[in-house]
N, C-alpha and C positions, 0 to 999 in steps of 0.2 A: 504493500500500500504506500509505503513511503514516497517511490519514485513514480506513481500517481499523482501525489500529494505536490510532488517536486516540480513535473511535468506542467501542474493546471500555476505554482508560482512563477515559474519561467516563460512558457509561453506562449504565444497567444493563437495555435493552433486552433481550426476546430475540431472536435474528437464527440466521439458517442462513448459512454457509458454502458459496458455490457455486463451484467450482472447472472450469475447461475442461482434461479430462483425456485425450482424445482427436480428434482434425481427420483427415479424410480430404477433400479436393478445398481450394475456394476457402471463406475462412472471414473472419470481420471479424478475429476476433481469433486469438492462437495456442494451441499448448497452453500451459496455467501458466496464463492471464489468469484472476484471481479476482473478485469481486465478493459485496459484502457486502448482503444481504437482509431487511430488520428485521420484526421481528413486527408493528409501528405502520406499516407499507407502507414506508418509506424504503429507499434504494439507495444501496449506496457503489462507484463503480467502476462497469464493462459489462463481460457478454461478445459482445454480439451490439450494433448498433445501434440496438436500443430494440423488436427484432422478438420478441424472447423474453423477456423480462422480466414482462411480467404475464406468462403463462404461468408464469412461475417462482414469483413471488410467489403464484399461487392454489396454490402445492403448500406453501409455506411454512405454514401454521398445523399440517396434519396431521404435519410433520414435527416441529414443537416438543413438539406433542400425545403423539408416539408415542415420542417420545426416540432416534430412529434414521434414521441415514444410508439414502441411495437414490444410483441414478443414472437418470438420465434420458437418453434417445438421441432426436436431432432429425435427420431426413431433410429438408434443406433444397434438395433435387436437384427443380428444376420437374418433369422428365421422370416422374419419382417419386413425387414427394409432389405434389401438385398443389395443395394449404392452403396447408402452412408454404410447398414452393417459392416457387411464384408470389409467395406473399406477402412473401417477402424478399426473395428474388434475389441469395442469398449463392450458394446451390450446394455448399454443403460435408456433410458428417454429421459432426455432434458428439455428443460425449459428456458430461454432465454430474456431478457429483458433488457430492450435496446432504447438511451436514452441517450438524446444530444445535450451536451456536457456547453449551456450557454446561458446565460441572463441565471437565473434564481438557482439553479440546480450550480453550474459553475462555480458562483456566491459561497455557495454550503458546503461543498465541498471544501474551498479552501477553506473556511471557515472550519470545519473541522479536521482538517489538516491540522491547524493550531495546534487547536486542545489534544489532537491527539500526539502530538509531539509534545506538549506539556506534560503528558504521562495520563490524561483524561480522557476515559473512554464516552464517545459518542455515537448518536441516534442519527439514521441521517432516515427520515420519516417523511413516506409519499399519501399524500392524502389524492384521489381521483375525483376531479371536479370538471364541473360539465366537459366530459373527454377527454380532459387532459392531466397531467398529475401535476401538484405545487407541493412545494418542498419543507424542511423546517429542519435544521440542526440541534436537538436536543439531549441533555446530557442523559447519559445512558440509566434506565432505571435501574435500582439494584435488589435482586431477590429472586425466586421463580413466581410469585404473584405479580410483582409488579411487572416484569416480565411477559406475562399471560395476558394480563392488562392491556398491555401497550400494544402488543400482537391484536388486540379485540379492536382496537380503538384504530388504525392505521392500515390504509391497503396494503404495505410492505414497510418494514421497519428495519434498516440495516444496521449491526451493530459495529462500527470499527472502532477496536481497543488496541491499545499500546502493544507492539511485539514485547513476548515475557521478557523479564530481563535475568541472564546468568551473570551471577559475583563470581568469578573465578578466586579464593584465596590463595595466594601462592604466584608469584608473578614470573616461574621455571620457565621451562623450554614446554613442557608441557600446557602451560596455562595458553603459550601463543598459538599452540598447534590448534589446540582448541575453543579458543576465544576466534582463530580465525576461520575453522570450519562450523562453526553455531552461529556465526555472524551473519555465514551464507544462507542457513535454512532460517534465518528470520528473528532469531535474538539479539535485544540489546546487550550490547557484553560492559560488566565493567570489573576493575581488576585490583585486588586489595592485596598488602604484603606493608612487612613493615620496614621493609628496604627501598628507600626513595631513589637510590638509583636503581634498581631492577623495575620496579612501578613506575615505569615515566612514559609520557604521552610519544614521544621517541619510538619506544619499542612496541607501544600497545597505540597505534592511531586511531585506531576503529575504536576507542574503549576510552569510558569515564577511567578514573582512576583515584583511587585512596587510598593513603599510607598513614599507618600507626599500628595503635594495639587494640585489638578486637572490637573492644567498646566505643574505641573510637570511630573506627573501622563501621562500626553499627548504626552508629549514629552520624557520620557523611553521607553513608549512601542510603540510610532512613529504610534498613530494610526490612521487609512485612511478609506477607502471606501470601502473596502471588511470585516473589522472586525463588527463581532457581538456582541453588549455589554449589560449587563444588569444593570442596578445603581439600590443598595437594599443596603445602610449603614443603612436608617432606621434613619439617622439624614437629617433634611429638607433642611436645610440649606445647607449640602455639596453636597447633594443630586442635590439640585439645581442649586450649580456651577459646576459641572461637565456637567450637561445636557445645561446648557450656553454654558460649552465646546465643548461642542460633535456637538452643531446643526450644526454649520459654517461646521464641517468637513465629515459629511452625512456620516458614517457610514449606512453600509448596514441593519442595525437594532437595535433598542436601545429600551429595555423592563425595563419598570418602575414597580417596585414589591409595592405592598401595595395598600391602599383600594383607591376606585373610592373619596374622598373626601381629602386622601392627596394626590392623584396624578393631583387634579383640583388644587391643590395650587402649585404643580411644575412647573406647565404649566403656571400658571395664569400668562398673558403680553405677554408669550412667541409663535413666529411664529409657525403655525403648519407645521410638515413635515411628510411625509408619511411614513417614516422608524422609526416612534415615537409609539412606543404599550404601552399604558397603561389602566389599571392593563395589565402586561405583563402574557402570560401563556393561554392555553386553557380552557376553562369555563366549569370543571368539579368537582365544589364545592370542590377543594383542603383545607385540614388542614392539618397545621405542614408543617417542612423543607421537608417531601420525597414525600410529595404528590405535593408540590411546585413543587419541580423540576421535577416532574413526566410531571405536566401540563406544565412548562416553557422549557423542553426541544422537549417535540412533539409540542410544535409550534415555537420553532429553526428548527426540522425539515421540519416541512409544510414552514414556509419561504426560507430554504437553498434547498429547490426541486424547488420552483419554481422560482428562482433566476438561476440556472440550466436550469430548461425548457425555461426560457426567453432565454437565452444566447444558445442553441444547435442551433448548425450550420449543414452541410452537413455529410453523410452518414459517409463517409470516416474519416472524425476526429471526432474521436473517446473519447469520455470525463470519465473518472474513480472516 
């Protein structure tokens, strides 16, 4: 979403709006996935694997043209459709939602671009009025009722929330491998150590950065229950006040790097909690920094999907 975001402050292209607002069967991507369509051909984003895209892109000119939203419905089922089937081999039916990205919709979006670079998740809410849809940028409701709510009240409700953000503790060879492969599937990275030359914007460009001791360390980056952290100093000791830190304030996941015999002495005394992985990473015999973070980032992912699938609410809100 970001380089959406980036795209509508820079320039002054015209572009549509294409939203996957409905999935039935096997689909590349899910409901919410957006993707941005320029008038000059360019593409920000995918919903598909590269099956549907011209096809999308030859609907773009009439839609600028005419000044009004569509939707579009693709039967990706072989048995079915036997074009698009065969020719993708997704197997899903989707639905699409094609909006010219100008006057009020344009507005909100940058407008919520802001807030959600401020760390503020946002509603971007289509009401249908005589034919046509008007817009509204509101902050995002919080709860499954209020949720349910806003889904009754709105023809489509999209929700764009801040990519999660990973603390990496520990500013090794490991934390860059990794800080730079989680940056690519879509987390904000930021990177704590109490060594002010190993934690410096230098080495970590893509990444907040904070240096001290734990507590401090806690309260720079103000961190809560949506962040995902991993602790790998690779010293035991700070290793281990920080994971003191961390429990009381149940972060959404906290992965402990190193062997099954020093991570029994981290823990040793301490409560267990469910959002505590250790050895952090999926158990694919990793060695070395990139095979680490190979492992330690697809199980960021397998945790940040279903963190996701727990929290989906109704049809209508829509999650990116």
């Amino acid at each position: 979403m970001e380089r959406i975001f980036a795209f509508l402050e820079r320039e002054d292209v015209p572009a549509v709006l294409a939203t996957l607002i409905f999935v039935k069967g096997h689909a590349y991507r899910k409901e919410g996935a957006v993707m941005l369509l320029a008038g000059d051909g360019r593409t920000i984003g995918s919903i598909s694997p590269g099956c549907l895209e011209a096809d999308l892109l030859e609907r773009v000119p009439r839609i600028l043209r005419e000044g009004r939203h569509e939707t579009v419905d693709y039967n990706l089922r072989p048995e079915t459709d036997p074009v698009w089937g065969e020719a993708t081999g997704c197997g899903g039916e989707l639905r699409i939602l094609l909006e010219p990205v100008a006057g009020e919709l344009r507005e909100r979006l940058k407008e919520i671009g802001r807030f959600v670079r401020a760390g503020e998740p946002m509603l971007l809410v289509r009401r249908l009025t005589g034919g046509r849809l008007r817009y509204a940028a509101v902050r995002a409701p919080l709860g499954e009722a209020h949720r349910r709510r806003a889904s009754s009240r709105f023809a489509a409700a999209t929700l764009f929330a801040p990519p999660e953000r990973l603390i990496l503790f520990g500013a090794g060879e490991e934390a860059e491998a990794i800080g730079r492969l989680a940056g690519r599937v879509g987390f904000r990275i930021a990177v704590a150590d109490w060594r002010e030359g190993l934690c410096s914007r230098e080495r970590f460009p893509y990444a907040d950065t904070a240096v001290g001791d734990p507590d401090s360390i806690v309260r720079q980056l103000a961190i809560g229950r949506s962040d995902y952290v991993i602790v790998g100093s690779h010293h035991l000791r700070r290793d281990r006040d920080m994971l003191v830190r961390l429990l009381p304030l149940r972060p959404a996941y906290v992965g402990l790097i190193g062997s099954r015999r020093r991570i029994g002495l981290l823990l040793d005394g301490l409560p267990s909690a469910p959002f505590v992985k250790g050895p952090a990473g999926m158990p694919i015999g990793s060695e070395g920094e990139d095979e680490i973070a190979v492992s330690v980032v697809a199980e960021l992912i397998a945790w940040r999907n279903e963190a996701k699938r727990a929290g989906k609410s109704g049809k209508a809100m829509i999650q990116c």
